[in-house]
TORDREN-714229 format. One record per residue (C-alpha): residue in three letters; residue number from 0; x negated, y, z. Coordinates in Angstrom, 2 decimals. Example, Ala and Ser with C-alpha at 12.3 -4.5 7.8 and 13.67 -1.06 7.14 Angstrom:
+-----+-----+---------+---------+---------+
: res :   n :       u :       v :       w :
+-----+-----+---------+---------+---------+
: ALA :   0 :  -12.30 :   -4.50 :    7.80 :
: SER :   1 :  -13.67 :   -1.06 :    7.14 :
+-----+-----+---------+---------+---------+
***
This chain:
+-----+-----+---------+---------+---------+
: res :   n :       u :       v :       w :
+-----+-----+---------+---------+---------+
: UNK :   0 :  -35.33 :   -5.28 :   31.27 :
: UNK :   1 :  -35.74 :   -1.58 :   29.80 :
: UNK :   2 :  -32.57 :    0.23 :   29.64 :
: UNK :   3 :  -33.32 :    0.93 :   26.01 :
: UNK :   4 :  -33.20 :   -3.06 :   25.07 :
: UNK :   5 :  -29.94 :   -3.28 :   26.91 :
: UNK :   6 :  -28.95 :   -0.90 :   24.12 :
: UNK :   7 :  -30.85 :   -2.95 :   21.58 :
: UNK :   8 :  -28.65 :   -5.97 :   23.03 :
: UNK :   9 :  -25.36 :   -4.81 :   22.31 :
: UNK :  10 :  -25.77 :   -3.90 :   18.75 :
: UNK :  11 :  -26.97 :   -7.41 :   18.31 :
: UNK :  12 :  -24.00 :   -8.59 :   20.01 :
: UNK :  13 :  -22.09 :   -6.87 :   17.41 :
: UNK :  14 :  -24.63 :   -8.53 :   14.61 :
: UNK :  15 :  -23.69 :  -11.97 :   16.08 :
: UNK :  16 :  -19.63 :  -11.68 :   15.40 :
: UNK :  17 :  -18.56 :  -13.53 :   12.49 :
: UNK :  18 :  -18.25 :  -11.98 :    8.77 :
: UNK :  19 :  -14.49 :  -11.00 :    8.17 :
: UNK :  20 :  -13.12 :  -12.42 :    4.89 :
: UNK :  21 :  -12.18 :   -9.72 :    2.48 :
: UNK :  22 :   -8.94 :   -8.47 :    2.21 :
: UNK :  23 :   -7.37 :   -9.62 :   -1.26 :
: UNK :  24 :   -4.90 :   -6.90 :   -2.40 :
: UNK :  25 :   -4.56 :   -3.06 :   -3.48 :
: UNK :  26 :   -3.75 :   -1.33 :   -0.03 :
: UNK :  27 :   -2.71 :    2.49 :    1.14 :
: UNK :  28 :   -5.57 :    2.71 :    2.46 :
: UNK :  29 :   -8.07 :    2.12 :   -0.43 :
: UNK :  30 :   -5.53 :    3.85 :   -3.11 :
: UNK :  31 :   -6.90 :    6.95 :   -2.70 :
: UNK :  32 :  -10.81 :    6.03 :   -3.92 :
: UNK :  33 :  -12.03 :    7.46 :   -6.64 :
: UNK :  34 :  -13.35 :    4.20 :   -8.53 :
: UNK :  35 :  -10.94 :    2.24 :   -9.76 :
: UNK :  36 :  -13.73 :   -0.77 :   -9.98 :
: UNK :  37 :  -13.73 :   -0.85 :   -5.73 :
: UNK :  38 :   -9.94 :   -1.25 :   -5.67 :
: UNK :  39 :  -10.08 :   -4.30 :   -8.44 :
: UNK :  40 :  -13.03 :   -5.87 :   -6.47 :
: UNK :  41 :  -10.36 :   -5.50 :   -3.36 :
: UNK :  42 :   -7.74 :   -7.09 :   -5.17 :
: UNK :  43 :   -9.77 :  -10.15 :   -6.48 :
: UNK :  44 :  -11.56 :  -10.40 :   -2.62 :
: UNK :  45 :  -14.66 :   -9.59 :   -3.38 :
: UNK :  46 :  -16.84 :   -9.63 :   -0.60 :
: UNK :  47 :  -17.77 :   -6.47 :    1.62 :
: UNK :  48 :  -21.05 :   -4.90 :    2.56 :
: UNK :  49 :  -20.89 :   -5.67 :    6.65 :
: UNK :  50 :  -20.49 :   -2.62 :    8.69 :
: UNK :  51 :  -23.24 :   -1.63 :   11.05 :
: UNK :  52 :  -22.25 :   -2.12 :   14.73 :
: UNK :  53 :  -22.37 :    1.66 :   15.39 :
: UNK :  54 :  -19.33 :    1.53 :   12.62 :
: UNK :  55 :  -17.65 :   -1.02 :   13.80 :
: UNK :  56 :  -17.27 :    0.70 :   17.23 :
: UNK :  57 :  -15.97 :    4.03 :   15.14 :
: UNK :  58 :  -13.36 :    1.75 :   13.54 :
: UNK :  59 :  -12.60 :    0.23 :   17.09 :
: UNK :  60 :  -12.18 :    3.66 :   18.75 :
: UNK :  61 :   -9.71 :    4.86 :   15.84 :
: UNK :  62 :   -7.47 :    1.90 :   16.95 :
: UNK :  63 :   -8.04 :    3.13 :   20.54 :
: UNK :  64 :   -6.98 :    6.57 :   19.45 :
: UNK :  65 :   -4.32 :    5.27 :   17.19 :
: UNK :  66 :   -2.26 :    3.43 :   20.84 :
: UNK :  67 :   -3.07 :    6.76 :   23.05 :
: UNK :  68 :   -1.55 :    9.27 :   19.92 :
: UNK :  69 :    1.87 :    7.00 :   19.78 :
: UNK :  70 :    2.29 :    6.94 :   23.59 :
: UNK :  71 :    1.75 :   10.57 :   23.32 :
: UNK :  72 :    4.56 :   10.69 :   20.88 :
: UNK :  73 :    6.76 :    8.87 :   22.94 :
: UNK :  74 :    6.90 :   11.67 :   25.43 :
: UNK :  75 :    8.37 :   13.80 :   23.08 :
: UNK :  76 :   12.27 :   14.13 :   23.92 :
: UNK :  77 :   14.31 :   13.22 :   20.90 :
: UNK :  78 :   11.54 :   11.52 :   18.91 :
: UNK :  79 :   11.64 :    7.81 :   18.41 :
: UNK :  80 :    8.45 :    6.43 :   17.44 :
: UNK :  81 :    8.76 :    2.31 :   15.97 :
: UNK :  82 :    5.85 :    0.94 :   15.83 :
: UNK :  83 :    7.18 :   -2.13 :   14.80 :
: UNK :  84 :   10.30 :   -3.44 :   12.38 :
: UNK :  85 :   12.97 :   -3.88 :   14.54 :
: UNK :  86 :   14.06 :   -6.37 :   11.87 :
: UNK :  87 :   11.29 :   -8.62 :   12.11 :
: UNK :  88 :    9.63 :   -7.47 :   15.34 :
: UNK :  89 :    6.58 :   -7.28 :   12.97 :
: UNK :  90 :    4.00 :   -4.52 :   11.26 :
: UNK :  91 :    6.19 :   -2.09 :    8.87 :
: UNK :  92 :    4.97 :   -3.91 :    5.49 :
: UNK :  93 :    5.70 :   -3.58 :    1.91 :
: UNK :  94 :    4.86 :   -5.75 :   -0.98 :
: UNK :  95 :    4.87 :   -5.58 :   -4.62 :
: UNK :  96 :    3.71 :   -7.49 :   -7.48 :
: UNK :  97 :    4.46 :  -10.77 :   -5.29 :
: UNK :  98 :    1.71 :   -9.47 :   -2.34 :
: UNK :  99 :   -0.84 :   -8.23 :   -4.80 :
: UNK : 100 :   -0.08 :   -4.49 :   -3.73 :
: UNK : 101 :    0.62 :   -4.23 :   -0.12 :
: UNK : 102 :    0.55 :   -1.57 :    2.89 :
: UNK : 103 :    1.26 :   -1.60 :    6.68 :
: UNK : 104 :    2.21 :    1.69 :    8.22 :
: UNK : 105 :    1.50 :    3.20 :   11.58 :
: UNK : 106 :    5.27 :    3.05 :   12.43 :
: UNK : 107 :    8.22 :    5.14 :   11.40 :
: UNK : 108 :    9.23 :    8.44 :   13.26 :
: UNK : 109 :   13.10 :    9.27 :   13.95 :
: UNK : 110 :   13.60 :   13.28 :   14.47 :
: UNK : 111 :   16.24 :   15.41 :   13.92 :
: UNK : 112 :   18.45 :   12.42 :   12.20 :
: UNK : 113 :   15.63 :   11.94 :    9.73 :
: UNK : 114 :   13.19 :    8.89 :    9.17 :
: UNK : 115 :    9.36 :    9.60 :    8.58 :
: UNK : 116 :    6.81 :    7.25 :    7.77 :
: UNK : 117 :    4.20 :    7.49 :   11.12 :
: UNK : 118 :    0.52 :    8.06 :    9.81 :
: UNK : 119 :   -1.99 :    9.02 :   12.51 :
: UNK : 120 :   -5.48 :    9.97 :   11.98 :
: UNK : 121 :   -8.37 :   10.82 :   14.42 :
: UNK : 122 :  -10.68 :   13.52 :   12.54 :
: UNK : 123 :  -14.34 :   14.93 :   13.93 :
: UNK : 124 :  -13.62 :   19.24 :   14.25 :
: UNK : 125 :  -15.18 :   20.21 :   11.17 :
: UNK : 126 :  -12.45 :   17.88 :    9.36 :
: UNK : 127 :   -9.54 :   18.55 :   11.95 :
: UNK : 128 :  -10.01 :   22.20 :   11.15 :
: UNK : 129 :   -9.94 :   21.45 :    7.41 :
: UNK : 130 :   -6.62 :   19.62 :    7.49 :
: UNK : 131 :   -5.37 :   22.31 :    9.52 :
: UNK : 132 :   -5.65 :   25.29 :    7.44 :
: UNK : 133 :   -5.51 :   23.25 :    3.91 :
: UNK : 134 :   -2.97 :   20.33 :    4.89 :
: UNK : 135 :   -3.44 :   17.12 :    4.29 :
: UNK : 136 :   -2.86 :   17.22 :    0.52 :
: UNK : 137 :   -5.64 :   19.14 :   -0.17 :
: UNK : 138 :   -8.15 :   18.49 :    2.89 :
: UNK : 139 :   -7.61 :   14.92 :    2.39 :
: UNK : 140 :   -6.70 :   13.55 :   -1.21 :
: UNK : 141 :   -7.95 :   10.07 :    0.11 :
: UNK : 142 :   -5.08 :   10.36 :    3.25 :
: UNK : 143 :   -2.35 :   12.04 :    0.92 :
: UNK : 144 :   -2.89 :    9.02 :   -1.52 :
: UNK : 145 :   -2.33 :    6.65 :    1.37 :
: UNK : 146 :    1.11 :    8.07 :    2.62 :
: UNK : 147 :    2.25 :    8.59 :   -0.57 :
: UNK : 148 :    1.59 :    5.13 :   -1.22 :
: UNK : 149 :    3.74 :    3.83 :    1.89 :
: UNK : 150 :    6.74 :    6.48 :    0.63 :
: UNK : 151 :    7.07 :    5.26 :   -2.65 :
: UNK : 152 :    7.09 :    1.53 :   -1.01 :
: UNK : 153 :    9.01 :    2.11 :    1.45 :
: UNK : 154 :   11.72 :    4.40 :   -0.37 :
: UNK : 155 :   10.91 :    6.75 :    2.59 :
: UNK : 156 :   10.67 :   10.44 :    1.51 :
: UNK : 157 :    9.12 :   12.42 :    3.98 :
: UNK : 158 :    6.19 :   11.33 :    6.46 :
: UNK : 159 :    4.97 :   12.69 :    9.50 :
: UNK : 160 :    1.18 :   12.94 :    9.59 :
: UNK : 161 :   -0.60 :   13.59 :   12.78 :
: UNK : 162 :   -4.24 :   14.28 :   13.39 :
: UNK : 163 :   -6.27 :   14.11 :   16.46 :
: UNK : 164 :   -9.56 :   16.15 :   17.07 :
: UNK : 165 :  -11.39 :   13.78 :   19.03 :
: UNK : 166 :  -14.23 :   16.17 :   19.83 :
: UNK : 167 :  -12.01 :   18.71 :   21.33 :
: UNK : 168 :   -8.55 :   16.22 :   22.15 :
: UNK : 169 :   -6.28 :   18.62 :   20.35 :
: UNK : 170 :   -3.21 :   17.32 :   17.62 :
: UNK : 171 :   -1.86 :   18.92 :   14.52 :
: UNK : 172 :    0.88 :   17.83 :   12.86 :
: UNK : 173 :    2.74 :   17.99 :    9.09 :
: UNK : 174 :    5.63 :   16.91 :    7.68 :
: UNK : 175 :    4.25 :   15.45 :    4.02 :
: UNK : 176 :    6.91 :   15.25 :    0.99 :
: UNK : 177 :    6.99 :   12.86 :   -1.21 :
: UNK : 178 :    6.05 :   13.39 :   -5.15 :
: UNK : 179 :    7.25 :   11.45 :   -7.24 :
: UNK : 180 :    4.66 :   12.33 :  -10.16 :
: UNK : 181 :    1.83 :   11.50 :   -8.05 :
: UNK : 182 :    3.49 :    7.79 :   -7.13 :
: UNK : 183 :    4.22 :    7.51 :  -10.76 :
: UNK : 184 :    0.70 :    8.45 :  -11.58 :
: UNK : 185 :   -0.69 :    5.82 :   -9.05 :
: UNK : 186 :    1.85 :    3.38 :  -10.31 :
: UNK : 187 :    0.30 :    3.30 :  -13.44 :
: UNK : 188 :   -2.76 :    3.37 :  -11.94 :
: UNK : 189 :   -2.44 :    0.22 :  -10.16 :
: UNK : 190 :   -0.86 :   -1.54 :  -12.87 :
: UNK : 191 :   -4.10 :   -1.09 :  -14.92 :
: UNK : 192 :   -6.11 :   -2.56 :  -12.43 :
: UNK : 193 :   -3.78 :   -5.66 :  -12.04 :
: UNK : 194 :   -4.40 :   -5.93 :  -15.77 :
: UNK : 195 :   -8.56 :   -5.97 :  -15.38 :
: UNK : 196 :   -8.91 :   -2.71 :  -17.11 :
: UNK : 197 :  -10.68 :   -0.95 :  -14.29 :
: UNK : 198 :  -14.01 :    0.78 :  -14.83 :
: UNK : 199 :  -17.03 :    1.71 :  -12.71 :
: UNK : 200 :  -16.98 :    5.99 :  -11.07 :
: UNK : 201 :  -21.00 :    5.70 :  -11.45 :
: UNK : 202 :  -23.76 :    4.23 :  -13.38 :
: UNK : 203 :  -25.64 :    2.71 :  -10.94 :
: UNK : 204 :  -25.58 :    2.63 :   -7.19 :
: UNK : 205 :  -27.49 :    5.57 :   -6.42 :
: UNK : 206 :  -24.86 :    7.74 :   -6.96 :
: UNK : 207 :  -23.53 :    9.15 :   -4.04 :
: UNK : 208 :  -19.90 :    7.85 :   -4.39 :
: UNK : 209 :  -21.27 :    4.18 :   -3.96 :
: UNK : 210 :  -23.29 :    4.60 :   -0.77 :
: UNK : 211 :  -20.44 :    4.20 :    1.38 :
: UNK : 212 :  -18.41 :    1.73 :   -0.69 :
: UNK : 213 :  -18.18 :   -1.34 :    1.19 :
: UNK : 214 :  -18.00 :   -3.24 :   -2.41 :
: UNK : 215 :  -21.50 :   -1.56 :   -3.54 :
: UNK : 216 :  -23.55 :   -4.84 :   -3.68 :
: UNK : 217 :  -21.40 :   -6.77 :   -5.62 :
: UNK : 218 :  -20.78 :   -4.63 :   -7.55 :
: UNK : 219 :  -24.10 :   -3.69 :   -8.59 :
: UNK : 220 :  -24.98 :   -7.44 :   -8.54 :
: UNK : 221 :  -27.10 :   -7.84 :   -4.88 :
: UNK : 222 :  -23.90 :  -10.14 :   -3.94 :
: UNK : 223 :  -22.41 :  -12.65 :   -6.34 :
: UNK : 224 :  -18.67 :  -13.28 :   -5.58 :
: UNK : 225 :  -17.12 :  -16.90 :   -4.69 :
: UNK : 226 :  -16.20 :  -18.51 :   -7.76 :
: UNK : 227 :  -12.51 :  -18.72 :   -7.93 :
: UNK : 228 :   -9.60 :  -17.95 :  -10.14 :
: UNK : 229 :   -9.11 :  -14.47 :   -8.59 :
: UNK : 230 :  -12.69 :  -13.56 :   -9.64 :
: UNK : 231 :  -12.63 :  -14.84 :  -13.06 :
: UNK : 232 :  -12.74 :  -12.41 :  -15.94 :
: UNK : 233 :   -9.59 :  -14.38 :  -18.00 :
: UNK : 234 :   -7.37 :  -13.82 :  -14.91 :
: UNK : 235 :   -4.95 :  -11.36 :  -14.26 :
: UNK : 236 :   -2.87 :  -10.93 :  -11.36 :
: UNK : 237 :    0.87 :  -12.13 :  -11.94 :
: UNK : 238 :    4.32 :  -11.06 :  -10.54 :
: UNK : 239 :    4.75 :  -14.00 :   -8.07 :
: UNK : 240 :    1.35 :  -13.17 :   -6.12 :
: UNK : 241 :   -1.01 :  -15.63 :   -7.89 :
: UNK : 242 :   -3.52 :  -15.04 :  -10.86 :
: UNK : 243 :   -2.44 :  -16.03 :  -15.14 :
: UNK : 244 :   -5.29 :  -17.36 :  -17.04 :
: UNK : 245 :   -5.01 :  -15.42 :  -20.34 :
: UNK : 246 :   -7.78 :  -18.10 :  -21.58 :
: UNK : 247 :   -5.01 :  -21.13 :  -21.70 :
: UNK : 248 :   -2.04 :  -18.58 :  -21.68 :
: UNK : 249 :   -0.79 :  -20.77 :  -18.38 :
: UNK : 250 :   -0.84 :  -19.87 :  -14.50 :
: UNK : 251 :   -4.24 :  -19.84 :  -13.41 :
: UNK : 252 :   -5.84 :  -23.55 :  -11.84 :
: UNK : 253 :   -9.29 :  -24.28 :  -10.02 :
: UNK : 254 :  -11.72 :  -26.36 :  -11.45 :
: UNK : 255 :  -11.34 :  -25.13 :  -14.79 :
: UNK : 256 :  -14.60 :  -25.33 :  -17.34 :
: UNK : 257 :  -14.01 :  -21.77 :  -18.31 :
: UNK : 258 :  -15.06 :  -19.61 :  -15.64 :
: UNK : 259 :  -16.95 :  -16.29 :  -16.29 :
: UNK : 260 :  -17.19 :  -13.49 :  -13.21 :
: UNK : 261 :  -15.06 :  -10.43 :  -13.64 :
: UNK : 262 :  -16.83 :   -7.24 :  -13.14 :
: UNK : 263 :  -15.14 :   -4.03 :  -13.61 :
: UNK : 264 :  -16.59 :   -2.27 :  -16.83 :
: UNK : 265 :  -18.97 :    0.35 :  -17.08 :
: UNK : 266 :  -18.08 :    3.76 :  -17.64 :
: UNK : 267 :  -17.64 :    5.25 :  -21.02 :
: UNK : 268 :  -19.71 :    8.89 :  -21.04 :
+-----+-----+---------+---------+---------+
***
């Protein structure tokens, strides 16, 4: 055997692993994309393009990174770092809209008599250095989004955001405020998408903004969704966490006769 098909090997081994189901809510961490049509897609569970193996190893290391940057934290006198809710010895979560818009957090941060939402990122240099000399607001709308998010959830007005430079091992660190016209801005945001009023960023899925959108072939019809209430066109997503049929004006019900396939509309220049 050739050293070369040993490499070959592994990123078939990471081929092999079974598809993840689709997460099936508005999260922190996709509230900050620019098409509204990939967050509705995420709420109804829409299935994902599969990452590549070399991705899914990126997305493994960042959880690597995450559990070295907290232990790091922990050596800091005076700074308590929960990862979990002491509570419910669980994830920090919050839910709204009965589960329909959800987020986990990193952990919370306790310094100086003050609690912070914990959001840790690993960044290349060329985007460490942006964050560093921009902050996070306006290096990365896509993070800010995110931690906003989790403050306005959480009630939580201040996080602590820390980035690692994982090509030169080197942190930076800000203390983000919270806004509350930009939650109240993504608040209305969200609550158009729970209605089905999203539209499509592009007008087909060469545009650039699509490439990397893990919803891009359903969306541009390569993928057809699985035929449920969630993915119907007459549901919308209710307060109690399920899905209202506005064709019989009652809570939503499989097998009905009815169904037609949601799909975000197109845009309108």
């Amino acid at each position: 055997m050739d050293a070369p098909e040993i490499i070959e090997l592994i990123d078939e081994s990471y081929e092999q692993e079974p598809a993840q189901r689709a997460r099936q809510y508005i999260g922190a961490s996709i509230i900050g994309y620019d098409c509204d049509a990939a967050i509705a897609m995420n709420l109804r569970g829409y299935p994902n393009v599969a990452p590549d193996p070399q991705l899914k190893r990126i997305f493994a290391m960042g959880h690597t990174i995450e559990d070295m940057v907290v232990a790091d934290l922990k050596r800091v006198r005076g700074l308590e770092i929960q990862e979990t809710n002491p509570d419910t010895g669980r994830q920090w979560n919050y839910r709204a809209c009965g589960g329909h818009v959800s987020c986990n957090t990193d952990g919370m941060a306790i310094w100086q008599g003050k609690t912070l939402v914990l959001e840790i990122k690993s960044m290349n240099d060329a985007s460490f250095n942006k964050f560093k000399s921009k902050t996070i607001r306006r290096s990365h709308p896509h993070y800010y989004a995110q931690v906003t998010m989790y403050m306005g959830m959480s009630g939580v007005r201040q996080s602590l955001f820390v980035g690692y430079n994982k090509n030169r091992s080197v942190y930076h660190a800000e203390i983000v405020d919270f806004d509350e016209f930009e939650w109240s801005a993504m608040r209305y945001r969200i609550k158009k998408i729970l209605r089905g009023e999203s539209k499509k960023i592009a007008r087909d899925r060469s545009d650039w903004r699509c490439k990397g959108c893990f919803k891009r072939d359903v969306c541009w019809g390569k993928v057809t969704p699985e035929k449920a209430c969630s993915s119907c066109v007459y549901a919308v997503a209710d307060q109690r966490g399920g899905w209202y049929c506005t064709k019989h004006d009652l809570p939503a019900k499989k097998h009905c006769g009815h169904y037609l396939m949601y799909m975000p509309g197109e845009r309108d220049d």
